[in-house]
BALUM-453029 format. One line per 2 residues: number of its first residue (from 1); their letters; for each residue x, y, z of C-alpha. Coordinates in Angstrom, 3 decimals. Layout:
// BALUM-453029
NUM) a) X/Y/Z; ...
//
This chain:
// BALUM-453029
1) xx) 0.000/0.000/0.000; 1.392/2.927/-0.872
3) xx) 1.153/5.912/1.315; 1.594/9.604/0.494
5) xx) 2.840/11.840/3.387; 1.949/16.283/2.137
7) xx) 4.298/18.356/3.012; 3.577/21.849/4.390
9) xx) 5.415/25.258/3.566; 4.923/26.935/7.474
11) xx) 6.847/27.632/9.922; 7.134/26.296/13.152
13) xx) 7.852/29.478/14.866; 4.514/30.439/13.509
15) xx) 3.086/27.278/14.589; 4.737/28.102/18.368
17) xx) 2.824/31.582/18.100; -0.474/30.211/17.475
19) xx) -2.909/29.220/20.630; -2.060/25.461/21.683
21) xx) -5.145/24.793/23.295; -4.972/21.391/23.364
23) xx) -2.696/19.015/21.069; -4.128/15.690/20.852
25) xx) -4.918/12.380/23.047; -6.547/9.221/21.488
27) xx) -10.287/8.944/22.697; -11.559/5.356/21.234
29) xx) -11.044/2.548/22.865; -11.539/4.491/26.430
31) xx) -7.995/4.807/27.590; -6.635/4.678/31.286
33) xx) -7.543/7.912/31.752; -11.230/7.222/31.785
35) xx) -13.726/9.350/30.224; -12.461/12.402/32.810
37) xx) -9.426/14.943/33.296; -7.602/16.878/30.449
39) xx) -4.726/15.060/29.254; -3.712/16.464/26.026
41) xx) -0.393/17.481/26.022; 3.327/16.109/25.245
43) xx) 4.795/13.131/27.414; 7.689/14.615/29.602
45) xx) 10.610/12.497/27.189; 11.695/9.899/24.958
47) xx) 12.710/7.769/28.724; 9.864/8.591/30.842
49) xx) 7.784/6.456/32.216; 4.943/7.985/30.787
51) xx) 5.868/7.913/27.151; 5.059/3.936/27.828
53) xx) 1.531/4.784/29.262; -0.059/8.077/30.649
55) xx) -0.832/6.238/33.924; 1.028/3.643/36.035
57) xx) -1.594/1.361/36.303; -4.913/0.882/34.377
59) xx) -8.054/2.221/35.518; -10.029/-0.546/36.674
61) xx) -13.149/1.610/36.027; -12.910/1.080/32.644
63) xx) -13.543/-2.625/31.041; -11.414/-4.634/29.156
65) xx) -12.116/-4.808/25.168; -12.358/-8.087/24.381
67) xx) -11.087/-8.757/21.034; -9.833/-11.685/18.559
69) xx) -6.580/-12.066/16.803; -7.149/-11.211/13.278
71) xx) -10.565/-9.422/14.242; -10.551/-5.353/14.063
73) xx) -10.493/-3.253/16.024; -11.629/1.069/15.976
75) xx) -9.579/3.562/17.183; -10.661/7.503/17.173
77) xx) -8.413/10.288/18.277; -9.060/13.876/18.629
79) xx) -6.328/16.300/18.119; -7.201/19.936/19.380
81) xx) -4.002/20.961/17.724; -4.016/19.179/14.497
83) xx) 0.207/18.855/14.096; 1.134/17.302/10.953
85) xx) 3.260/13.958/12.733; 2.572/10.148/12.462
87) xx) 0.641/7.420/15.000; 1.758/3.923/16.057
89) xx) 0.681/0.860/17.679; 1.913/-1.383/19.999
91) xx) 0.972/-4.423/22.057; 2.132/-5.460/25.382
93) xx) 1.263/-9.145/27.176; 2.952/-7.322/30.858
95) xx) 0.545/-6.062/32.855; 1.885/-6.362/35.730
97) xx) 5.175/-5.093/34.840; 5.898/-1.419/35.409
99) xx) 6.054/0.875/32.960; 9.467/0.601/32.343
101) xx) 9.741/-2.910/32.394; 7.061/-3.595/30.570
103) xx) 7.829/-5.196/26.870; 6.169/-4.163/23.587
105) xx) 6.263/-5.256/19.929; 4.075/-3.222/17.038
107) xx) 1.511/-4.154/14.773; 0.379/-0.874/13.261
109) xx) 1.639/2.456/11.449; -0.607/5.149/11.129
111) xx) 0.989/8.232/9.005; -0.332/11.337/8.571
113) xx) -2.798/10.873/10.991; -4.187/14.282/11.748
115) xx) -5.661/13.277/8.391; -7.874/10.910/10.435
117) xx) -8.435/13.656/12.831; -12.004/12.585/14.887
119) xx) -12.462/9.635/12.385; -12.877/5.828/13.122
121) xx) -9.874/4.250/12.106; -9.970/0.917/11.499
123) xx) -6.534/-1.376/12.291; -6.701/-5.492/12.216
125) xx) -5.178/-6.689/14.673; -2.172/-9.856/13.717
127) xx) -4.383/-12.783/13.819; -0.775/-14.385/15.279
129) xx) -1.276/-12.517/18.986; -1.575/-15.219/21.367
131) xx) -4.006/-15.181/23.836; -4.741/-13.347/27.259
133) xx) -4.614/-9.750/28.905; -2.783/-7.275/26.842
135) xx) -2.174/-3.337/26.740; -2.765/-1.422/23.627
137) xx) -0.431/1.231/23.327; -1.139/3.786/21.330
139) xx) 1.772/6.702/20.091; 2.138/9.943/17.905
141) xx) 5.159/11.929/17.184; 4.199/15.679/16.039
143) xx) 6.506/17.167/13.692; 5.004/20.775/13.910
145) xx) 8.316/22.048/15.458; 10.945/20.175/13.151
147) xx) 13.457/19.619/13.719; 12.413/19.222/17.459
149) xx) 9.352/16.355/17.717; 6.824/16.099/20.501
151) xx) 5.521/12.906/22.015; 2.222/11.800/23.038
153) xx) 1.405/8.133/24.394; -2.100/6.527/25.530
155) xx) -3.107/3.084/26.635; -5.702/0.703/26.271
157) xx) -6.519/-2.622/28.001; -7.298/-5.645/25.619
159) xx) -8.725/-9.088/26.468; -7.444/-11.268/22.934
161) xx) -8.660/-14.789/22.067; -7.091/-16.931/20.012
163) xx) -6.633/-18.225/16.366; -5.386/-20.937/14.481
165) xx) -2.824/-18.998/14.048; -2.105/-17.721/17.222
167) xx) 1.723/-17.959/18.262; 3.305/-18.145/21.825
169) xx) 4.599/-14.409/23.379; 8.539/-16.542/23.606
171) xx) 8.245/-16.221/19.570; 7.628/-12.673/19.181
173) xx) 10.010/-10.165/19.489; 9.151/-7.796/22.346
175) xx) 11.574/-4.088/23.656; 11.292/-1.614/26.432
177) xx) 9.728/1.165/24.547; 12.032/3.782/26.502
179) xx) 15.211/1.519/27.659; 16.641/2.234/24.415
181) xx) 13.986/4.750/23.424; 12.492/3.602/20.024
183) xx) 12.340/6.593/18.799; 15.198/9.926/17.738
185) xx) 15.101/12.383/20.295; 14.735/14.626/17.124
187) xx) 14.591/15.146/13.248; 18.118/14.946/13.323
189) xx) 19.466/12.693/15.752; 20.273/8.968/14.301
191) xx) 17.472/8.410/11.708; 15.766/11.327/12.750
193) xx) 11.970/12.088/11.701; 11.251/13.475/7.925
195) xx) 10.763/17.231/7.659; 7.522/17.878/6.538
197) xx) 7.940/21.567/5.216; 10.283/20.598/2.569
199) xx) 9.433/18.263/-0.102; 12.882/18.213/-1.552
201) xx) 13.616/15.568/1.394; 12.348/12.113/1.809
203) xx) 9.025/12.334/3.756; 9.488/8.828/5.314
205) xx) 7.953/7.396/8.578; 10.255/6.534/11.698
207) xx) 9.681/3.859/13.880; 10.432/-0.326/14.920
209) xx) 9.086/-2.987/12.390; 6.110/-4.485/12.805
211) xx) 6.716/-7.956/14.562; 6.854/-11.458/12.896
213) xx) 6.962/-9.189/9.867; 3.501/-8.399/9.553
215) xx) 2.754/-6.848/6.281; -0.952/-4.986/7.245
217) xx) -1.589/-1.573/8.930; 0.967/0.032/6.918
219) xx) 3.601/-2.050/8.679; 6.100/-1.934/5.114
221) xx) 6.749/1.812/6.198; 8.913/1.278/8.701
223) xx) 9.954/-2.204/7.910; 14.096/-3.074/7.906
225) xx) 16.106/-1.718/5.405; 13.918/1.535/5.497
227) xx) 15.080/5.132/6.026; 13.027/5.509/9.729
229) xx) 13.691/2.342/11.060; 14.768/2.003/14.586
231) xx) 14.952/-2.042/14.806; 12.198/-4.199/16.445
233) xx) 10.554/-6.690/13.863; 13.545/-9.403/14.287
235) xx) 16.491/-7.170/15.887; 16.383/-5.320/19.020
237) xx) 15.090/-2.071/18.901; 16.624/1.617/19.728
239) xx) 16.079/5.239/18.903; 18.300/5.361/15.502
241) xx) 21.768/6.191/16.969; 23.329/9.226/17.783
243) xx) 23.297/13.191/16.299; 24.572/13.041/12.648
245) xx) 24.103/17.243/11.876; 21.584/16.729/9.450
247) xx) 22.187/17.814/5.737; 22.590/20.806/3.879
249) xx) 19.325/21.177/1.949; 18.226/25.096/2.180
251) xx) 15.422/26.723/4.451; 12.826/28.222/2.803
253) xx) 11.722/31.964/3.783; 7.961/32.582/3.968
255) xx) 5.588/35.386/4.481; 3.958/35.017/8.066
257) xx) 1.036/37.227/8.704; -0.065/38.577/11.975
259) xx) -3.457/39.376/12.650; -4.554/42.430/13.669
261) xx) -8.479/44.163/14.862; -11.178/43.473/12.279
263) xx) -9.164/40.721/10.112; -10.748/37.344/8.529
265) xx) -9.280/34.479/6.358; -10.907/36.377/3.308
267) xx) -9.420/39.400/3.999; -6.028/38.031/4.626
269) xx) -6.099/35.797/1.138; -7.167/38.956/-0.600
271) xx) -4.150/41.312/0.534; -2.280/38.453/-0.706
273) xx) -4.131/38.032/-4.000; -3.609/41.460/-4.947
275) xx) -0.051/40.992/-4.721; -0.490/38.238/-7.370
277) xx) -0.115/35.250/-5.208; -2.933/32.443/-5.631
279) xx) -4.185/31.555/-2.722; -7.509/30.783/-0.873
281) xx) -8.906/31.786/2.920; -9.334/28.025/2.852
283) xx) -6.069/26.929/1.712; -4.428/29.557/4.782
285) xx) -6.349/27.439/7.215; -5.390/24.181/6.058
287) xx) -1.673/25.000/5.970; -1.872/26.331/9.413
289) xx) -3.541/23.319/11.235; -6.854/24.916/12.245
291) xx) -8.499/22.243/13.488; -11.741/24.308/14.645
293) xx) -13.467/27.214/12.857; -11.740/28.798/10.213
295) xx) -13.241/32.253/11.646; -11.719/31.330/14.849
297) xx) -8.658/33.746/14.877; -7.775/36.028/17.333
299) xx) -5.756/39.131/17.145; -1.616/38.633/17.583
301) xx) -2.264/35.358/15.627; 0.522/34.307/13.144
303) xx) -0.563/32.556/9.715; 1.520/31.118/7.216
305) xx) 0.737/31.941/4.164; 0.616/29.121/1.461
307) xx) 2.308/29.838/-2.060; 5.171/32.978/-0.922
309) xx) 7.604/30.344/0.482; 11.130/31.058/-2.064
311) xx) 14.365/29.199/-1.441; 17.295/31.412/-0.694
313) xx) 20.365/30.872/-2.401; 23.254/28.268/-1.588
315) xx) 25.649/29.357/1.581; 22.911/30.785/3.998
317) xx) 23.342/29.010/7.338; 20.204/27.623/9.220
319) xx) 19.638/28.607/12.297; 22.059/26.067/15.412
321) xx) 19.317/23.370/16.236; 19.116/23.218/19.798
323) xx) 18.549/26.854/19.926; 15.701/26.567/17.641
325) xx) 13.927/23.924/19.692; 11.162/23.847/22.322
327) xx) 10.959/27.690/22.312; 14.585/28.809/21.379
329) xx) 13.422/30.319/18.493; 11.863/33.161/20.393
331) xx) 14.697/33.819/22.446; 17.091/34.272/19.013
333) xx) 13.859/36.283/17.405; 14.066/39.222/19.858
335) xx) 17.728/39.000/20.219; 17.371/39.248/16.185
337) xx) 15.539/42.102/16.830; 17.495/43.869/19.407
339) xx) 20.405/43.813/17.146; 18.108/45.268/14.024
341) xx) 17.055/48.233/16.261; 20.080/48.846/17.929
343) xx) 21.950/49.248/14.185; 19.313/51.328/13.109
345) xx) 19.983/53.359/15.697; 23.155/53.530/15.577
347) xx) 23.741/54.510/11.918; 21.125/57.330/12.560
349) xx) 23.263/58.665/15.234; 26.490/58.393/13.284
351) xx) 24.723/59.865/9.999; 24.009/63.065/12.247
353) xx) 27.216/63.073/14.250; 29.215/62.897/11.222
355) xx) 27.094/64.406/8.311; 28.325/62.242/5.552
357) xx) 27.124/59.962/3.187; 23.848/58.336/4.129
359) xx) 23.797/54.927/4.979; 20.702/52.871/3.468
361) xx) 19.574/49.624/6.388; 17.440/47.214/4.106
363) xx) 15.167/45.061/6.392; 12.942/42.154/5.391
365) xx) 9.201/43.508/6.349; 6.353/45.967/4.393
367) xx) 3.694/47.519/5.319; 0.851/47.234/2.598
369) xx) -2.817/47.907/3.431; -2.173/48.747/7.179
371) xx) -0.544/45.289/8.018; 2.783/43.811/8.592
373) xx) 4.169/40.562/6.687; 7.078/39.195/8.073
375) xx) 9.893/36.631/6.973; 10.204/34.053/8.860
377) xx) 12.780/31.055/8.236; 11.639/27.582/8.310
379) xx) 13.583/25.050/9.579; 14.203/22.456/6.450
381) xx) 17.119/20.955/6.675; 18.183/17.498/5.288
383) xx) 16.930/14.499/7.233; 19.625/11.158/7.123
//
């Protein structure tokens, strides 16, 4: 089955700007969590106990779902933050263990699944799982900030019966899910995660193979011998290896618009559209990850606008990674600033202290029709 993964042109500095209320949790099967408390944001690492499950324990309010091998099975996550990033499934026969003892092998790949946002999705489940008590565990990795990735985790509790082709647990291959972590700890660490703002770089899915090499639920994505893949299958699993730098592909520069008293999506599209570029109020709210109404924006807002992203020309450095990550980016914005001001300033003073020739400060930015559009630099480097 072939599998297409879009890429987006925005930024994720715009995407940090915009209101996170809410990112994502999976609500079908009912989860440890129960059917109460807000638990919608990222797991705390790669090696916490909670990227294996949310909870230490399952909630024994909530019933097992009994289920066959080889039957299917409906899963349904809402994302209030719909991040471009890709879902996983696990399956784990420990439940007693603790979290991080507890071993887990996968049977499905999900990719793009904000696609599926609030949908039934529909996985089979191996008809080789033996059976007993087993915890679902469910995972996506959000690629919004790229190169930095957030992590979200929930868990389910099954009760399988068997098939004729049920196997014993000794035959499958099972892994700690954080003792090597499975996954990067970024886009570019070891195999790293795909970049999903440039499509001039493989947009592949990272991950462990599928176990007993199970061919269904997109399990060929991450199978050995491809691009993401972090073991599991037949080899012991880990997170892809150590930082490698990334490659040298070039960051795109894009118009980001901020919002300002009285705007909508219309009006925004039409500034742009009478400066030639073609784009829709529906195509700016797709790009961006609205995931509720597209007249839902809020002054200070930052929107990426589809169809002005150019690539700048070979030599221009991207911006150091780690300062770029989990809010860096803001801290190097106003320093950016700081030091735009402060020249300004600077050659006005010396132009007057010195009368002589004037000195002419060229600075990305325009005002056109009472708003500002801004530059903003995506981060698009090579994934390895």
């Amino acid at each position: 089955m072939k599998v297409n993964f879009p890429f987006l042109l925005l930024s994720p500095f715009s995407q940090q700007l915009q209101l996170a209320a809410g990112h994502g949790a999976l609500m079908s099967p009912t989860t440890w969590r129960g059917n109460t408390g807000y638990e919608n944001d990222p797991v705390s690492s790669i090696t916490g106990n909670d990227m294996v499950c949310r909870h230490g324990a399952p909630n024994t309010n909530v019933p097992l779902v009994a289920k066959a091998a080889g039957s299917t099975l409906d899963l349904m996550w809402d994302f209030g933050a719909a991040h471009v990033g890709d879902c996983a499934v696990f399956i784990s026969y420990d439940i007693s263990a603790n979290r991080a003892d507890q071993k887990y092998f996968k049977i499905a790949n999900l990719p793009d699944c904000r696609a599926q946002n609030k949908q039934a999705v529909t996985i089979t489940l191996p008809d080789f799982l033996p059976a007993g008590q087993a915890v679902l565990r469910w995972d996506w990795s959000a690629l919004h900030t790229w190169p930095s990735v957030e992590f979200y985790s929930q868990c389910i509790d099954l009760q399988i019966s068997s098939s004729a082709n049920s196997v014993a647990i000794s035959s499958i291959n099972t892994y700690s899910i954080i003792s090597p972590a499975i996954y990067p700890r970024n886009g570019k660490s070891g195999v790293g995660f795909r970049c999903p703002f440039n499509p001039n770089t493989e947009q592949y899915m990272t991950g462990t193979a599928c176990a007993r090499s199970y061919t269904g639920n997109n399990c060929d994505l991450t199978k050995a011998g491809t691009t993401g893949n972090t073991g599991g299958g037949g080899e012991d699993p880990g997170g892809g290896g150590g930082d490698d730098g990334g490659g040298g592909d070039m960051t795109p520069i894009c118009d980001v618009y901020v919002v300002k008293a009285g705007d909508t999506l219309s009006a925004i599209a039409n500034i742009y559209i009478a400066q030639g570029v073609s784009v829709t109020w529906q195509e700016i709210c797709q790009f961006n990850g609205i995931s509720n109404s597209c007249d839902a924006i809020e002054v200070g807002d930052t929107y990426t606008i589809p169809g002005t992203c150019v690539i700048p020309e070979d030599g221009e450095e991207d911006p150091d990674d780690e300062n770029w990550n989990k809010g860096g980016s803001y801290v190097w914005a106003y320093l950016l600033a700081g030091a735009v001001f402060g020249g300004v300033f600077f050659i006005k003073w010396n132009e007057k202290r010195q009368k002589t020739s004037v000195l002419t400060v060229t600075k990305r930015g325009s005002k056109q029709h009472g708003t500002t559009i801004k530059k903003q630099k995506l981060q698009m480097k090579n994934m390895v």
